[in-house]
C-alpha positions in Angstrom: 27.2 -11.7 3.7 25.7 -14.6 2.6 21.8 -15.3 3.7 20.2 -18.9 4.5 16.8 -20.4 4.5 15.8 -18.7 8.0 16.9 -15.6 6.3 13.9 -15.7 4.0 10.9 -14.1 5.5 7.8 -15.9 4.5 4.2 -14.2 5.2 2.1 -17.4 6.4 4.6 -17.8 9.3 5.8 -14.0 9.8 5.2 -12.7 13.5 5.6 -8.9 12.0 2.6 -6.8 14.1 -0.2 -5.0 11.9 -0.4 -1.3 12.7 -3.6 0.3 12.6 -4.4 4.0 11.9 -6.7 6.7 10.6 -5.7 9.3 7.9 -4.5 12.6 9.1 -7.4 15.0 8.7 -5.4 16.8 5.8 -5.2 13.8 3.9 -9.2 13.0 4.2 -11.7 13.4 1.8 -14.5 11.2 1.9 -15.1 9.3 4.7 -12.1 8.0 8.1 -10.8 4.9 7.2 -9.6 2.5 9.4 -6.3 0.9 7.8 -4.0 -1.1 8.7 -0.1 -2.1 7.8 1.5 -5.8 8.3 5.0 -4.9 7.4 6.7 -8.4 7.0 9.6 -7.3 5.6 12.1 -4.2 5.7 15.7 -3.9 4.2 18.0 -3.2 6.2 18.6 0.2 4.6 15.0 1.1 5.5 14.6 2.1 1.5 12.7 -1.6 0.4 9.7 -2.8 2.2 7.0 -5.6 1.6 4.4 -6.1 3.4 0.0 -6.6 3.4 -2.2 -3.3 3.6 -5.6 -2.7 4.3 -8.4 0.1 4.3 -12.3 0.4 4.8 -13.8 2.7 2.3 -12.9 6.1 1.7 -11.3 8.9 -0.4 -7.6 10.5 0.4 -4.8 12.3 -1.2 -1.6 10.8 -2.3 1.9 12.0 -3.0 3.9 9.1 -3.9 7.4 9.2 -2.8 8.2 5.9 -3.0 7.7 3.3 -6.2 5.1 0.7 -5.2 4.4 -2.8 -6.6 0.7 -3.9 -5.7 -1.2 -6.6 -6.0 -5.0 -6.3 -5.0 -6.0 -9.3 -2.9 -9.9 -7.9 -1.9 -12.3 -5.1 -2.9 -12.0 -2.3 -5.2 -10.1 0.4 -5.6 -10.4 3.9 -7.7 -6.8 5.9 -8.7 -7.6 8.9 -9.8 -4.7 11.2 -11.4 -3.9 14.9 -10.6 -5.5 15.2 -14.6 -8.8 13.8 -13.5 -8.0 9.9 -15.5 -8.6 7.1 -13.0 -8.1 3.7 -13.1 -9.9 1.5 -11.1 -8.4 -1.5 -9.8 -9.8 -4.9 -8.4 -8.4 -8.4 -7.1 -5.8 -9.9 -9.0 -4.8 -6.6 -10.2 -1.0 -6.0 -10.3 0.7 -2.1 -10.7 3.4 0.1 -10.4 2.4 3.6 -9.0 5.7 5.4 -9.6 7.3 7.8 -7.4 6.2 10.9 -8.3 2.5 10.6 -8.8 -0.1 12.9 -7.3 -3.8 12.1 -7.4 -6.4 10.3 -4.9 -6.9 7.1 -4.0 -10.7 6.0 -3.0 -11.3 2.3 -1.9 -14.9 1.4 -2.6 -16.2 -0.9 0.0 -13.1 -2.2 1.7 -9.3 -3.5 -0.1 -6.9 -5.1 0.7 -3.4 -5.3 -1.0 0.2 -6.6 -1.3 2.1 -3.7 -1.3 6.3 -3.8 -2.6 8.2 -0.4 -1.8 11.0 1.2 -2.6 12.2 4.5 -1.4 15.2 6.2 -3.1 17.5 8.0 -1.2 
């Protein structure tokens, strides 16, 4: 099927809602984050997504699933691996978490981000 220009979903004119949430309590480990999801884009296999995320500081637990392109648009953030190494990561910061890693993630302050998923089937 081919796709035109209103097919293309830009993010300055995109009407998708932002979803806002705290951490279940199993996730938490410093701290309840308020954070939010602007999902501007989904495939329609449900498997890519794009979309803006945010979060006020805390500390969770992450299983990643999915691979996930980000690119840090505010604050600070602190990856920390299920060895211990972290990497901390600030704006203008671009990275691929792939599927499969297990650590933390702790947002120092408040982040905000551009996040690209995919979810294999």
């Amino acid at each position: 099927m081919t796709k035109l220009i209103n097919d293309i979903q830009s993010f300055s004119t995109s009407s998708a809602g932002i979803d806002k949430y705290h951490l279940a309590d199993e996730k938490r480990l410093q701290g309840n984050p308020l954070q939010s999801v602007q999902n501007h884009y989904a495939s329609p296999c449900s498997q890519f997504n794009v979309g803006i995320w945010q979060s006020e500081a805390g500390c969770w637990n992450v299983q990643y699933t999915e691979h996930e392109y980000c690119d840090i648009l505010e604050g600070t953030s602190v990856i920390t691996d299920a060895n211990g190494a972290k990497l901390t990561v600030t704006v203008g910061d671009k990275f691929v978490i792939p599927a499969g890693f297990i650590g933390t993630w702790e947002v120092i302050g408040q982040c905000k981000k551009v996040y690209v998923i995919f979810e294999a089937q």
